[in-house]
N, C-alpha and C positions, 0 to 999 in steps of 0.2 A: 521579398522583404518588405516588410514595413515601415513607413515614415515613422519616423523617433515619437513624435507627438501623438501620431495615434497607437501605438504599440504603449505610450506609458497613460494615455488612455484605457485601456484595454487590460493593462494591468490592474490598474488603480480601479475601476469597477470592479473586476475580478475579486479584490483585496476586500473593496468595502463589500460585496456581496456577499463573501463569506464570513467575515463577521458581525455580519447583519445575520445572518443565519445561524450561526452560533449564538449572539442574543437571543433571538427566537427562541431557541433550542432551549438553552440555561433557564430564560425566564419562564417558561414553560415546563419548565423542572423533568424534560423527556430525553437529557444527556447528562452523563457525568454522574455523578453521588447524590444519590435521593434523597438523602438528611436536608431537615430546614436548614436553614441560612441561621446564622448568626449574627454576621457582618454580611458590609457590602464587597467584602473582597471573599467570600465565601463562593461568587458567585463564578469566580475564575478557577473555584476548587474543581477542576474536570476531569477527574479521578474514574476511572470505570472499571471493577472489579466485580466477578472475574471478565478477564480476556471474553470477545465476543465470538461466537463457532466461527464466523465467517473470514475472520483474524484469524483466530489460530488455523483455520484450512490452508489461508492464503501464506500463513508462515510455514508450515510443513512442505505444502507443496513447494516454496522457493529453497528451502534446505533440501531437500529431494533432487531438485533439479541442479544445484550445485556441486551438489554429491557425486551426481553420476555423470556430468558433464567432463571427468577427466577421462571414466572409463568409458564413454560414447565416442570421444574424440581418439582414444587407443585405437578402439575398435575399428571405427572408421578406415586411419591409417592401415593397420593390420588386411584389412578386406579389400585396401588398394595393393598393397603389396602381393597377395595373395588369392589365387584363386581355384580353393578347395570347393567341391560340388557343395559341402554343408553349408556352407558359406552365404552360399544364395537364401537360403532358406531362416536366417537369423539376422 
């Protein structure tokens, strides 16, 4: 475990580094909505449409896995209970 002080050390860099890299990011107009600014609170608009491939993979595959995680955990059971030669082989 970590001493309290250096753990909210460790946070607190963490915190401002990533939104120091978010600044970056924004002011560099290479996240979020490519439209000009308007205003300065345009700059917090971080809108990103559409969905990025790498998202949406990483959301299929987490609904995929929670899908079949009841019928893996059946199976499972079932293969302890039982011990058909098919069995092995699936």
């Amino acid at each position: 475990m970590l001493e309290p002080e250096r753990r909210r050390r460790i946070c607190l860099a963490i915190g401002l580094g990533s939104i120091a890299v978010f600044a970056v990011l924004r002011g560099l107009n290479l996240y979020g909505d490519p439209r000009p600014w308007r205003s300065g609170l345009d700059v917090l608009n971080a809108t990103k449409y559409p969905a990025s491939l790498s998202f949406l993979l990483y959301l299929v595959w987490a609904i995929a896995v929670v899908m079949l995680y009841g019928a893996c955990r059946w199976y499972a059971g079932l293969k302890a209970r039982r011990s058909d030669w098919w069995m092995k082989f699936v």
